[in-house]
Z-matrix of the N, CA and C atoms (Angstrom, degrees):
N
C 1 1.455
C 2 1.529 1 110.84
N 3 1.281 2 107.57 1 -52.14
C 4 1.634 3 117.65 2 169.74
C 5 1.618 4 107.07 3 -34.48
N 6 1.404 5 104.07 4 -84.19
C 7 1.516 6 108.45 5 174.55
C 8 1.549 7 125.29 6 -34.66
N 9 1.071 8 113.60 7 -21.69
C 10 1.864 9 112.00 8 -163.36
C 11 1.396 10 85.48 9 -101.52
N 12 1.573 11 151.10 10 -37.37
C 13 1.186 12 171.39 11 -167.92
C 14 1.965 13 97.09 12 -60.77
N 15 1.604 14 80.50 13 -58.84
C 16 1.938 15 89.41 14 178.73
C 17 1.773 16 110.40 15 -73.42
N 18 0.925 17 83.42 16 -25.43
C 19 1.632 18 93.87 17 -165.44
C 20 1.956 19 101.84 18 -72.93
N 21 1.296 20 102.72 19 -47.43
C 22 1.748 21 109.33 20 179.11
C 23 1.798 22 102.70 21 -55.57
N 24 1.888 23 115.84 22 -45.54
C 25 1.245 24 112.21 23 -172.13
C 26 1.170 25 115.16 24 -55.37
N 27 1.581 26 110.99 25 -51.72
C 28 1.446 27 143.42 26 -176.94
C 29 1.843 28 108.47 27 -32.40
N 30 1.384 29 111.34 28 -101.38
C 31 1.495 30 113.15 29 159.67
C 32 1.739 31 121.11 30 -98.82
N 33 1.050 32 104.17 31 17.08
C 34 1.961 33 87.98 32 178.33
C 35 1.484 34 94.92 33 109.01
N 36 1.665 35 83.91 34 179.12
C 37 1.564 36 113.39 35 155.71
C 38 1.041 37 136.69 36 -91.53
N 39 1.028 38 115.33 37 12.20
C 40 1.858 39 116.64 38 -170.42
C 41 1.569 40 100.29 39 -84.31
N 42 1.460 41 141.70 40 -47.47
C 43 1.111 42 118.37 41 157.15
C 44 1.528 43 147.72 42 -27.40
N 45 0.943 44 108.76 43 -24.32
C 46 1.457 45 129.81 44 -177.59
C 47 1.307 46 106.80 45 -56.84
N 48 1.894 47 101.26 46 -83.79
C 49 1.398 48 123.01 47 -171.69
C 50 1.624 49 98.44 48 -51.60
N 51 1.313 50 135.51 49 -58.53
C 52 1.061 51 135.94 50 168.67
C 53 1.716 52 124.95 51 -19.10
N 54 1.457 53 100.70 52 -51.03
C 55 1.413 54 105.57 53 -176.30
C 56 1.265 55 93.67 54 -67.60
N 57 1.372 56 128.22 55 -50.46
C 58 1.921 57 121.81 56 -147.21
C 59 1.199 58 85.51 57 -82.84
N 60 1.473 59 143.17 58 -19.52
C 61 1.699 60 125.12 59 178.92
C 62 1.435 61 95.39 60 -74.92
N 63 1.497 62 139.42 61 -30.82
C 64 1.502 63 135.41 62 -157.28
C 65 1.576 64 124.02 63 -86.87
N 66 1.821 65 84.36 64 -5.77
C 67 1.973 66 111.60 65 -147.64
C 68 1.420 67 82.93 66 -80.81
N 69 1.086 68 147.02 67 -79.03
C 70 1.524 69 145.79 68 -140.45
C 71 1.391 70 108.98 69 -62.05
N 72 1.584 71 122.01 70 -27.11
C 73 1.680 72 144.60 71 167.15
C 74 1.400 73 94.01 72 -50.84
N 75 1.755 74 115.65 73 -60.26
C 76 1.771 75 112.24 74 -176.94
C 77 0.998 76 101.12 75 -59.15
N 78 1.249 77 144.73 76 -41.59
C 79 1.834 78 132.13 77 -125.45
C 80 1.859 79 94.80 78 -117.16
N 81 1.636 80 110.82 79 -2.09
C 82 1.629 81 103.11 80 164.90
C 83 1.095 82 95.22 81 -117.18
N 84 1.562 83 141.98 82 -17.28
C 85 0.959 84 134.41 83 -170.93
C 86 1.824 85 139.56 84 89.90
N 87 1.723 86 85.36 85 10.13
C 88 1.460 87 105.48 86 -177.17
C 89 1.556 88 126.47 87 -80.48
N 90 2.025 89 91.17 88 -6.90
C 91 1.584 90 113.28 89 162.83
C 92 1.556 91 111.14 90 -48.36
N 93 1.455 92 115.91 91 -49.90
C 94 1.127 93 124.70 92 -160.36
C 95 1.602 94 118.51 93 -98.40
N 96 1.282 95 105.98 94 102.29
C 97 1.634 96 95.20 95 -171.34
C 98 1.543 97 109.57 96 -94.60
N 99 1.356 98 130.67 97 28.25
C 100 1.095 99 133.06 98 167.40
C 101 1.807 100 109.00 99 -82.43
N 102 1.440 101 105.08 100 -42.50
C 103 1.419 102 115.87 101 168.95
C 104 2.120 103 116.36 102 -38.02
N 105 0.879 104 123.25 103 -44.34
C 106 1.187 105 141.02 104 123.37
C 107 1.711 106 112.60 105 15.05
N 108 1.250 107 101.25 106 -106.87
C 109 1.506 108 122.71 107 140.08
C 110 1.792 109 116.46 108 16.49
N 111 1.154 110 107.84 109 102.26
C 112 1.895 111 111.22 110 -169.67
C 113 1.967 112 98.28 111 -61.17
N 114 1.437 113 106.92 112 -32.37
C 115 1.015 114 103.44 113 -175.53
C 116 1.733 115 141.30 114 -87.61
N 117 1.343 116 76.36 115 -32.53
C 118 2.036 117 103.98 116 148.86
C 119 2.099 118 112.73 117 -28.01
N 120 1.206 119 101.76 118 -96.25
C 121 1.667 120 96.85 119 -177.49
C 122 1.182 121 127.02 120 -64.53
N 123 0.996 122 119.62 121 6.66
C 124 1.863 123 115.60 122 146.67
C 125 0.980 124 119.53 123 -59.86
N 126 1.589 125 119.63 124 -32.15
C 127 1.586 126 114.94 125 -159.89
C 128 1.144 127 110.94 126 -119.88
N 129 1.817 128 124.30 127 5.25
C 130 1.496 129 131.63 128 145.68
C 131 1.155 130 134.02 129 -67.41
N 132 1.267 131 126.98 130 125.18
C 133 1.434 132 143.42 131 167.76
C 134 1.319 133 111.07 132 -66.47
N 135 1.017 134 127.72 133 -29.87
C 136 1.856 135 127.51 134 167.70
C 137 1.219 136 128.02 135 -16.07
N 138 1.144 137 154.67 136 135.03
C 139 1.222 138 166.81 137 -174.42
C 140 0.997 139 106.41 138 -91.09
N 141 1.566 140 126.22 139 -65.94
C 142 1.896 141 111.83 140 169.69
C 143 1.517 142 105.20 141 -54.71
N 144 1.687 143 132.14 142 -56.29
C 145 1.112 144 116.74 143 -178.18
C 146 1.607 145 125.66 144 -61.54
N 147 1.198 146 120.49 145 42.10
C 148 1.818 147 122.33 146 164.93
C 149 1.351 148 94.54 147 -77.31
N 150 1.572 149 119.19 148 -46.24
C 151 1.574 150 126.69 149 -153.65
C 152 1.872 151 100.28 150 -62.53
N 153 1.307 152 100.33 151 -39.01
C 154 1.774 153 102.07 152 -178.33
C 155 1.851 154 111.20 153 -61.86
N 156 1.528 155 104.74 154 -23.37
C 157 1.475 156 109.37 155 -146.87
C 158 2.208 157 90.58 156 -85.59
N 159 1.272 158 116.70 157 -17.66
C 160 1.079 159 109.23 158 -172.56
C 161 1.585 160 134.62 159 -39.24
N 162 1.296 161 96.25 160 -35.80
C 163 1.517 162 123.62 161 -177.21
C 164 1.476 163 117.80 162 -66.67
N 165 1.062 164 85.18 163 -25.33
C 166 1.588 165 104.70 164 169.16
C 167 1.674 166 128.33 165 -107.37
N 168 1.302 167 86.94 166 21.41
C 169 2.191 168 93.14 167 -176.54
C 170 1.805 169 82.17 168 -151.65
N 171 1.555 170 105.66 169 23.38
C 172 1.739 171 102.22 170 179.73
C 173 0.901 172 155.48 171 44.70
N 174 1.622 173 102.90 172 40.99
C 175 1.256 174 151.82 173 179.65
C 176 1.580 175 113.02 174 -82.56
N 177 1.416 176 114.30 175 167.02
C 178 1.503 177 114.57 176 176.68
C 179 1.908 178 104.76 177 -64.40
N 180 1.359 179 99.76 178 157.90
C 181 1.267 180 102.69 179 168.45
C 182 1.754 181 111.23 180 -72.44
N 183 1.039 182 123.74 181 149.54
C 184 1.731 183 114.91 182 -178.39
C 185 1.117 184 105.67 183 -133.57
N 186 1.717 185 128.02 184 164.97
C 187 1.721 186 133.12 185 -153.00
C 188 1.868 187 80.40 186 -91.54
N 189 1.253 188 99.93 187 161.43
C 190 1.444 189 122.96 188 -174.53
C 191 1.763 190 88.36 189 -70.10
N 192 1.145 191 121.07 190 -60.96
C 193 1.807 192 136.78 191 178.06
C 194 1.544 193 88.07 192 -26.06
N 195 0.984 194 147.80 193 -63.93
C 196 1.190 195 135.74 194 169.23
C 197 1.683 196 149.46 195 -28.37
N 198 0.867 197 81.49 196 -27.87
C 199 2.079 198 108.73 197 158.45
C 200 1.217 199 83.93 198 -74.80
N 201 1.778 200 148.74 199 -94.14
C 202 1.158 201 141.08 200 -145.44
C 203 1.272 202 109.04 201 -49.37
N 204 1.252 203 137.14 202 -34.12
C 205 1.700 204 144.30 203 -156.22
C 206 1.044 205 105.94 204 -89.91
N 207 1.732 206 120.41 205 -41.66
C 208 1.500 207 119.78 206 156.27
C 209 1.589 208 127.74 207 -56.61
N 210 1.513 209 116.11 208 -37.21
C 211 1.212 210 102.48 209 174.10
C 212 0.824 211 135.61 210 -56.25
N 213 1.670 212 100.82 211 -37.24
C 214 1.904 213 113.88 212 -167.17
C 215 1.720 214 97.66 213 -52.13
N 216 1.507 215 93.60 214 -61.78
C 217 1.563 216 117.17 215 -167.86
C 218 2.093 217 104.17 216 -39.46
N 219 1.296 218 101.93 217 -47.26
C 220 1.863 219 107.71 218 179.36
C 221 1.468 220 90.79 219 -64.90
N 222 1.445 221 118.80 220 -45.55
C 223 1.616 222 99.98 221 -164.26
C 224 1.729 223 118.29 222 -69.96
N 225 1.007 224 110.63 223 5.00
C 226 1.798 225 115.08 224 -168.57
C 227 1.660 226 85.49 225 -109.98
N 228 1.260 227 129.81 226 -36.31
C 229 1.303 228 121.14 227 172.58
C 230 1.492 229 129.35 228 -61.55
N 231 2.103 230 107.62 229 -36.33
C 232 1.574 231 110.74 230 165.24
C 233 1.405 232 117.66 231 -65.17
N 234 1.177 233 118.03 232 -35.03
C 235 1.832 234 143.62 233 147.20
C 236 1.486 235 96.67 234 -13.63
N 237 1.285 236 100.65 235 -80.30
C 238 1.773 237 96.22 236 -156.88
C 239 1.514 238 103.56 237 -89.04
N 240 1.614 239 141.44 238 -6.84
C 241 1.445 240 141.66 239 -176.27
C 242 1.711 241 92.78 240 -81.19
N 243 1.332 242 116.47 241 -23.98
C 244 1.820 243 120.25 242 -177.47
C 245 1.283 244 108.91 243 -82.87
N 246 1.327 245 115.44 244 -50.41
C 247 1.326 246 111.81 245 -173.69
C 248 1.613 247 115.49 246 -78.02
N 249 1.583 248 112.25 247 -5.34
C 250 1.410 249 116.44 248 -170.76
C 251 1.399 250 103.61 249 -107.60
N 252 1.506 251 110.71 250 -3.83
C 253 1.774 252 124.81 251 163.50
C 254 1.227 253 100.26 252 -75.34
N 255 1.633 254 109.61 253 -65.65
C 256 2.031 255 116.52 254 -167.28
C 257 1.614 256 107.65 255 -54.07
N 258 1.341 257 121.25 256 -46.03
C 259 1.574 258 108.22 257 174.28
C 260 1.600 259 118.14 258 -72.52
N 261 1.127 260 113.39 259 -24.17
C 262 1.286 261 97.67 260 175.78
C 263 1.991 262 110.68 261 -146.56
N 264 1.373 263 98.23 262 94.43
C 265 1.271 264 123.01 263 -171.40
C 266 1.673 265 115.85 264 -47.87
N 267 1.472 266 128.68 265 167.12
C 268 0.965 267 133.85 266 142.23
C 269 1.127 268 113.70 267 -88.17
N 270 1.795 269 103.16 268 158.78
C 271 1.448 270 122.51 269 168.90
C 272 1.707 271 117.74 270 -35.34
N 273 1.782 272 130.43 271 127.70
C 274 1.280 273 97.28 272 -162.45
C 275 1.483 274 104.55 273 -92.91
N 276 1.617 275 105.98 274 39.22
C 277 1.477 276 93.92 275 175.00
C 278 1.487 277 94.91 276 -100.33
N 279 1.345 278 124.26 277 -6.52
C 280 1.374 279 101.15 278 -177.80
C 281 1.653 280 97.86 279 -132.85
N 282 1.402 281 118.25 280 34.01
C 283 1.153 282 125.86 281 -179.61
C 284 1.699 283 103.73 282 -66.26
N 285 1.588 284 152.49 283 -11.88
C 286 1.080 285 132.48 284 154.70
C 287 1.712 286 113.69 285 -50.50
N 288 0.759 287 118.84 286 -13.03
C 289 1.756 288 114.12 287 174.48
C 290 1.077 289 117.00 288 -111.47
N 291 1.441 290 122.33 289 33.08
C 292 1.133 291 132.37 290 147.67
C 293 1.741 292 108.60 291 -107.35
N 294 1.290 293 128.57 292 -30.62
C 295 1.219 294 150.89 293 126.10
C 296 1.612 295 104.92 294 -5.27
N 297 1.520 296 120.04 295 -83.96
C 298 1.326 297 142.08 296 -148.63
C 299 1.426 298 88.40 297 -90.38
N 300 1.319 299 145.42 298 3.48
C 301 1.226 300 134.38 299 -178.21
C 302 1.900 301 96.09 300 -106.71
N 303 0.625 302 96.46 301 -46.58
C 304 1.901 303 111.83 302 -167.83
C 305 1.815 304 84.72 303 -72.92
N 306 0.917 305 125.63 304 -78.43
C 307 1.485 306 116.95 305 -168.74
C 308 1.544 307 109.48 306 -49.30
N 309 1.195 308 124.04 307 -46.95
C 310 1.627 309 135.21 308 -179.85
C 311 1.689 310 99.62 309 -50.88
N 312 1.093 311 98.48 310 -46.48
C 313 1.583 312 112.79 311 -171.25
C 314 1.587 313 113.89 312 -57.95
N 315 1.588 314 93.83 313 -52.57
C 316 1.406 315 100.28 314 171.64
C 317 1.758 316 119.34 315 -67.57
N 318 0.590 317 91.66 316 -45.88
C 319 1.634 318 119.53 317 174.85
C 320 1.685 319 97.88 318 -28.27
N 321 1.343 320 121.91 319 -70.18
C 322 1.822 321 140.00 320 -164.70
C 323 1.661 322 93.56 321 -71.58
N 324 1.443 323 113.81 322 -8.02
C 325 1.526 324 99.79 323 -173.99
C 326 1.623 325 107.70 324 -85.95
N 327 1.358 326 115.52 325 -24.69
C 328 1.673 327 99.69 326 176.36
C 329 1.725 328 110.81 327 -56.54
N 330 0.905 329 91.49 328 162.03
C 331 1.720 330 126.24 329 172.10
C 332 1.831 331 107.15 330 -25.06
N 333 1.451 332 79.78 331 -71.19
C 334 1.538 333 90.90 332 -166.02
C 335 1.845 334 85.58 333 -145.45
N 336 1.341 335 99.39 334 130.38
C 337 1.872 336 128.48 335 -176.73
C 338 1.924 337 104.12 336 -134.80
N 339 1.277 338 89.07 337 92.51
C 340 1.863 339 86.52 338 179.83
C 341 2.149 340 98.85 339 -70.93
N 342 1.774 341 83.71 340 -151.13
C 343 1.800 342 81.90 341 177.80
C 344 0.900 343 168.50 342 1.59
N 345 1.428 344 96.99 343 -64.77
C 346 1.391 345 155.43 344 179.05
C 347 1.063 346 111.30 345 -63.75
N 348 1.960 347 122.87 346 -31.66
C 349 1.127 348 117.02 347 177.12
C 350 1.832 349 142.67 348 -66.54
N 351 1.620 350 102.39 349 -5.80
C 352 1.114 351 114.40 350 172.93
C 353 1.328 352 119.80 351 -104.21
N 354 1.486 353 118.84 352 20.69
C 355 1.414 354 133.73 353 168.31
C 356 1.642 355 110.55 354 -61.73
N 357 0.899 356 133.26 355 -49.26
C 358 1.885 357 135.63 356 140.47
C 359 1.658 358 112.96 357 -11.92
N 360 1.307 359 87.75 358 -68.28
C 361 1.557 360 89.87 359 -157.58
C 362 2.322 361 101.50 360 -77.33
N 363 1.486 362 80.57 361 -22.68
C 364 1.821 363 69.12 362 177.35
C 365 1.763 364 120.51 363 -79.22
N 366 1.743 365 90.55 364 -0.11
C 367 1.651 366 102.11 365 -179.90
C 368 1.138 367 90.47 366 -92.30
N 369 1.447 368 145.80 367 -26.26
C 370 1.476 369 124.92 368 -157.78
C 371 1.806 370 90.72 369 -85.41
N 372 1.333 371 98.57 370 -57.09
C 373 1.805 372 116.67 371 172.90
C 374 1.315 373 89.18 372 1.69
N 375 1.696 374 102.18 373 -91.37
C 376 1.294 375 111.70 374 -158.95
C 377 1.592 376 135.57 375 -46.47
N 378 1.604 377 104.48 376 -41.30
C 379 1.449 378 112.98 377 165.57
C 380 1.235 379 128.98 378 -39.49
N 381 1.723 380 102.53 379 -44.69
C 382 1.243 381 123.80 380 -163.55
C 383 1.473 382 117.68 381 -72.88
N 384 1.116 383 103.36 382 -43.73
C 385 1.734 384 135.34 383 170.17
C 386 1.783 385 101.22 384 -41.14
N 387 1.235 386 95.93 385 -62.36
C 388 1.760 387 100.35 386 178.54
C 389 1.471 388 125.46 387 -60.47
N 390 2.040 389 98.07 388 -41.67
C 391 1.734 390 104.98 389 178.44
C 392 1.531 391 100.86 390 -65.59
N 393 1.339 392 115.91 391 -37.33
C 394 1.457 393 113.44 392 -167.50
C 395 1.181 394 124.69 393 -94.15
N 396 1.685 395 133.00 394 20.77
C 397 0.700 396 121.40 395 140.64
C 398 1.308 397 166.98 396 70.35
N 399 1.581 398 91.93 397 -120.86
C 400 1.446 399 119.95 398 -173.88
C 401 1.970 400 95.51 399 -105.12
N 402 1.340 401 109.08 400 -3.84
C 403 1.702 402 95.79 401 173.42
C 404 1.470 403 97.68 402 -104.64
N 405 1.242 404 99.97 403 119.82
C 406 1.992 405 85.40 404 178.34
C 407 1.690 406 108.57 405 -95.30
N 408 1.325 407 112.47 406 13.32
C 409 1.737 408 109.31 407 -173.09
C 410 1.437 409 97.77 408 -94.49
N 411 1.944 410 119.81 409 -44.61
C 412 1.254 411 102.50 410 164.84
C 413 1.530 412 128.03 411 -94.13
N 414 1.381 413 105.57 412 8.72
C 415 1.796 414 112.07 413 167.35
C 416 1.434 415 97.78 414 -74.00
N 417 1.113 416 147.06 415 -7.54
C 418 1.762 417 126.08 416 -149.35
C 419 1.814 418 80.91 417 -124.17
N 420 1.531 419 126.33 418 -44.79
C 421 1.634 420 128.74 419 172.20
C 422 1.491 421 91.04 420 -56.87
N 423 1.206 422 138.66 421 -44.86
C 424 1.832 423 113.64 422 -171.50
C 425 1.330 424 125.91 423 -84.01
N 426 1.284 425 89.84 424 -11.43
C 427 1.566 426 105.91 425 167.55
C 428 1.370 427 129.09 426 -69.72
N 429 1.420 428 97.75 427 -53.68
C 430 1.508 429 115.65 428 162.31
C 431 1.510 430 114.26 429 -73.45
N 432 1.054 431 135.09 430 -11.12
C 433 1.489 432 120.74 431 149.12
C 434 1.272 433 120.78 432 -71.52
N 435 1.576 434 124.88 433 -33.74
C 436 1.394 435 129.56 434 -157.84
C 437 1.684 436 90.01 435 -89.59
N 438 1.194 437 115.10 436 -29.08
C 439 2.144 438 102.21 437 179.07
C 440 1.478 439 92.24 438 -61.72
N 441 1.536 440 129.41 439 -41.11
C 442 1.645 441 113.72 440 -161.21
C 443 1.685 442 115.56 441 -63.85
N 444 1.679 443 113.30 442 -13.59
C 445 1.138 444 112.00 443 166.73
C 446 1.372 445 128.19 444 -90.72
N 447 1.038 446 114.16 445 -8.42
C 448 1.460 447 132.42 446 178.17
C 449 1.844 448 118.13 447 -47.74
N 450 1.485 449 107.42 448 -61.53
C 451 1.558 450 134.67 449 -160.00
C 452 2.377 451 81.50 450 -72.18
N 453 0.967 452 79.90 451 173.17
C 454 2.106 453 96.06 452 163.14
C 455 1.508 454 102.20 453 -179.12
N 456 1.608 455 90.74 454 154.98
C 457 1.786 456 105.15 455 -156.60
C 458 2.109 457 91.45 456 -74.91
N 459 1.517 458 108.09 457 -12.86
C 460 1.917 459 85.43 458 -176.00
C 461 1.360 460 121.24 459 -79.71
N 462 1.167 461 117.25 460 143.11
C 463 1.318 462 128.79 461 -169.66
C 464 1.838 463 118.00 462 179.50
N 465 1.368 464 112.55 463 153.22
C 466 0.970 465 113.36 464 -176.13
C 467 1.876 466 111.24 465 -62.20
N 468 1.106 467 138.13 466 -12.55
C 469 1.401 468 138.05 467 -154.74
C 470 1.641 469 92.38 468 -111.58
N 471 1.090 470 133.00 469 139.30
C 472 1.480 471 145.12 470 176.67
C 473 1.432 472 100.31 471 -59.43
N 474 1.105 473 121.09 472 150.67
C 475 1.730 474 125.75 473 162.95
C 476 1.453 475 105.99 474 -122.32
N 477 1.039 476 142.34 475 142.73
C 478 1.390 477 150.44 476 140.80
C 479 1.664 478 114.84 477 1.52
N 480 0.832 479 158.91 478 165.35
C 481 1.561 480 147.23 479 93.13
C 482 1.151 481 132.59 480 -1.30
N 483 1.438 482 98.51 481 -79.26
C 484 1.271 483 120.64 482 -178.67
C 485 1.213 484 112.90 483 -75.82
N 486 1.452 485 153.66 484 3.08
C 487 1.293 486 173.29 485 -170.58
C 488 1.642 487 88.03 486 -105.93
N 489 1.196 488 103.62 487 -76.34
C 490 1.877 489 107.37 488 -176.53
C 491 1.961 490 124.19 489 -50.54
N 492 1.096 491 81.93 490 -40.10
C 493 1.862 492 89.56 491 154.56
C 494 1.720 493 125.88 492 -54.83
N 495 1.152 494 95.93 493 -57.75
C 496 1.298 495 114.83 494 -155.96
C 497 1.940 496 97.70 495 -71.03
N 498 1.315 497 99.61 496 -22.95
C 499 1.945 498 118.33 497 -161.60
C 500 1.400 499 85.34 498 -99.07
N 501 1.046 500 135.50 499 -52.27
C 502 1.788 501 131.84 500 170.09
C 503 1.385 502 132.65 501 -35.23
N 504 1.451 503 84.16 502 -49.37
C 505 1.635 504 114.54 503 -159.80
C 506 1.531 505 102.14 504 -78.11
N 507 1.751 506 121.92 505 -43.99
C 508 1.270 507 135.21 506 159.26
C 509 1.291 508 116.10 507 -44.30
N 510 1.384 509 131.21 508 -45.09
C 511 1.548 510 125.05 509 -172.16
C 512 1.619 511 97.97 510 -80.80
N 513 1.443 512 111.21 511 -34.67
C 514 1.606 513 97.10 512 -173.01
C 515 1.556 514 102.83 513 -55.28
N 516 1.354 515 130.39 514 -48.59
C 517 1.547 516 123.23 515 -179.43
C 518 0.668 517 124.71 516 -84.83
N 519 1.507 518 122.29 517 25.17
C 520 1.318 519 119.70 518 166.33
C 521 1.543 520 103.52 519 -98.70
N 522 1.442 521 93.82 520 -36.88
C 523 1.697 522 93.34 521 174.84
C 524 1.875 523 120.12 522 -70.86
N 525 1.120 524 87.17 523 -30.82
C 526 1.569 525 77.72 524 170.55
C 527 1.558 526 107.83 525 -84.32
N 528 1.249 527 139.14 526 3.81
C 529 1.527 528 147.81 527 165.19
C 530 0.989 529 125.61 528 -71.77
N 531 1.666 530 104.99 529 -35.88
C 532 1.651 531 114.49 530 157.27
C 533 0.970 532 136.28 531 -86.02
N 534 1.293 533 112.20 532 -12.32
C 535 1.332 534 125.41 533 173.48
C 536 1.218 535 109.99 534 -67.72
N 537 1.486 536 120.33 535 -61.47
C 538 1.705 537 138.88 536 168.07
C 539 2.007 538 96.90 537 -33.87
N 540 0.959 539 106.09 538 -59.52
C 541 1.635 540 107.83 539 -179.75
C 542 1.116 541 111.25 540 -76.55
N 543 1.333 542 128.46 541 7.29
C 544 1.676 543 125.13 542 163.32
C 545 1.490 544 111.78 543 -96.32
N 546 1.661 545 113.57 544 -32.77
C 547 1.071 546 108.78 545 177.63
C 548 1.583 547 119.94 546 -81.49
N 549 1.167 548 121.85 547 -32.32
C 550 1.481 549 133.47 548 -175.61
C 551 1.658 550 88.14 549 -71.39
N 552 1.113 551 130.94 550 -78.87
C 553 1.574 552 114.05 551 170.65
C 554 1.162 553 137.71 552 -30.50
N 555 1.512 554 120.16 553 -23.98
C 556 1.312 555 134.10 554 177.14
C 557 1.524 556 108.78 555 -74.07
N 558 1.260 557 120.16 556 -52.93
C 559 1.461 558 140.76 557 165.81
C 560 1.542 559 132.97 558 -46.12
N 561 1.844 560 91.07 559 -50.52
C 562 1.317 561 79.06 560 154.48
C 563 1.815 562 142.44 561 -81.09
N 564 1.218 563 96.19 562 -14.08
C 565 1.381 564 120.15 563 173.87
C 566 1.402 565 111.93 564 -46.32
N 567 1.867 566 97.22 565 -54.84
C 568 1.619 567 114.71 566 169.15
C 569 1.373 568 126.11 567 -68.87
N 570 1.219 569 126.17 568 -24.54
C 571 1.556 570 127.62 569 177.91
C 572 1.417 571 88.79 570 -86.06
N 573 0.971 572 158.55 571 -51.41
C 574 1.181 573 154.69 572 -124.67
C 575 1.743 574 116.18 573 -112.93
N 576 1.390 575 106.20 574 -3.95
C 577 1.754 576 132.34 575 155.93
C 578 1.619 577 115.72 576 -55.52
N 579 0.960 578 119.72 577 116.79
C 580 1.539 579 127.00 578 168.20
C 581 1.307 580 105.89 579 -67.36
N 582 1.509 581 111.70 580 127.16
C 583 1.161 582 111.07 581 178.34
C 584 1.632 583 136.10 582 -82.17
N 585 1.247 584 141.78 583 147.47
C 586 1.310 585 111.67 584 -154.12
C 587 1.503 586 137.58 585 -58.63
N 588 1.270 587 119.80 586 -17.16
C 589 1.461 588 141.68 587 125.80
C 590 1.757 589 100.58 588 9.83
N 591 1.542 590 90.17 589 -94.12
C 592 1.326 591 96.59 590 -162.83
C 593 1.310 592 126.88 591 -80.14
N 594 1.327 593 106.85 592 -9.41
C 595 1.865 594 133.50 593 157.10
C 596 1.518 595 103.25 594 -29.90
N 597 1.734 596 113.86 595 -67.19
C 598 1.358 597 139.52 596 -132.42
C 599 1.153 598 89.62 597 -94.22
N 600 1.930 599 117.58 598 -55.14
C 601 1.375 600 103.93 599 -169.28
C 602 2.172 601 98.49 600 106.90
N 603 1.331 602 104.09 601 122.16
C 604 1.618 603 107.31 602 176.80
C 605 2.047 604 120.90 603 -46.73
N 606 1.475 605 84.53 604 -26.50
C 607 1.296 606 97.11 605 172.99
C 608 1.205 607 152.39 606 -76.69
N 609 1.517 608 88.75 607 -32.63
C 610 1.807 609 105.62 608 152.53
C 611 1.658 610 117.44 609 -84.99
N 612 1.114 611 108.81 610 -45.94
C 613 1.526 612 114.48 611 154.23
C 614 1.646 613 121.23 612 1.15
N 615 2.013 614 87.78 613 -83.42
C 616 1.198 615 84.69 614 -161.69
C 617 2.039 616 96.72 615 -85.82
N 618 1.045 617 115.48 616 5.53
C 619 1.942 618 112.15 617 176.47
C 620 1.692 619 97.14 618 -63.72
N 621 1.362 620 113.51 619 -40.39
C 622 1.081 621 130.11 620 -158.86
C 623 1.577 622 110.39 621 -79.74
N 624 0.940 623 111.93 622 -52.03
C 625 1.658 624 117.52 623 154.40
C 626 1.706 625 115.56 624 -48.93
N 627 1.060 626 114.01 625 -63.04
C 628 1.145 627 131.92 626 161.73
C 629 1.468 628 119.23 627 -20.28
N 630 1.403 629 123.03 628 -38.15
C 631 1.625 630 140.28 629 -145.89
C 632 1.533 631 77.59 630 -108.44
């Protein structure tokens, strides 16, 4: 608020309106005409951008308008993964991955998300790795999701296309794989809390009533 406060004194308002006329250009991605580019959606992690990547896993060619149709569609999905966090919470000892799920989430919704985009899921990785422990059937599955983020397609040696799709497309579900295993872990964490009831004991309970 501070900043936008300095920012109105600074040069005005005309920036403003400007941005929200420019915003819907970001949010389909028609800002960016590199997206465009045969070589561009191979190497996005994006969730609306799978639809661009077809052409390259030898698929039909598809209208650019199509990135926009996917977003909307991902954005009604971060919609309901938030509101299906806020009604029914994780444990708040591991409530940052409910955190890292909603931002991660948001995160895959731009246009085009190179590398960088499984930086989420290698934060949940790690948490998870520690809560989990003591399960080694799903410690050894988060493990093996968290190596698929590890490797990235840049490098001096050419890769395929269709190689770069296919290597993209894998880390995106992996990150949404951990996520799914952050929340089901989170939950159970939370169902599985003694409630203060049985914390205290009937005996302090009722002293406590009592007082």
């Amino acid at each position: 608020m501070v900043l936008t406060i300095v920012t109105i004194a600074d040069i005005g308002w005309a920036p403003f309106p400007a941005f929200f006329d420019h915003l819907p250009r970001l949010l389909s991605g028609e800002a960016f005409p590199m997206l465009r580019a045969p070589v561009t959606p191979p190497n996005s992690q994006s969730i609306p951008g799978l639809v661009l990547k077809l052409p390259s896993l030898g698929g039909p060619e598809v209208p650019f308008v199509s990135l926009k149709i996917a977003g909307w569609i991902y954005s009604a999905v971060i919609l309901w993964a938030t509101v299906r966090l806020a009604l029914r919470p994780l444990a708040p000892r591991v409530a940052p991955l409910a955190w890292l799920v909603v931002l991660g989430l948001a995160a895959l919704r731009s246009p085009f998300i190179p590398s960088y985009g499984a930086f989420p899921g290698a934060w949940i990785a790690a948490i998870l790795l520690a809560v989990c422990w003591n399960d080694a059937r799903r410690w050894w599955w988060i493990f093996g999701l968290w190596l698929t983020l590890v490797p990235t397609t840049a490098g001096p040696a050419p890769i395929p296309l269709g190689v770069i799709s296919v290597f993209t497309t894998i880390q995106t579900v992996a990150v949404l794989a951990l996520m799914a295993i952050a929340v089901r872990v989170g939950r159970e964490a939370h169902d599985g809390l003694p409630s203060p009831v049985a914390v205290r004991g009937p005996a302090t309970v009722t002293a406590a009533i009592g007082a």
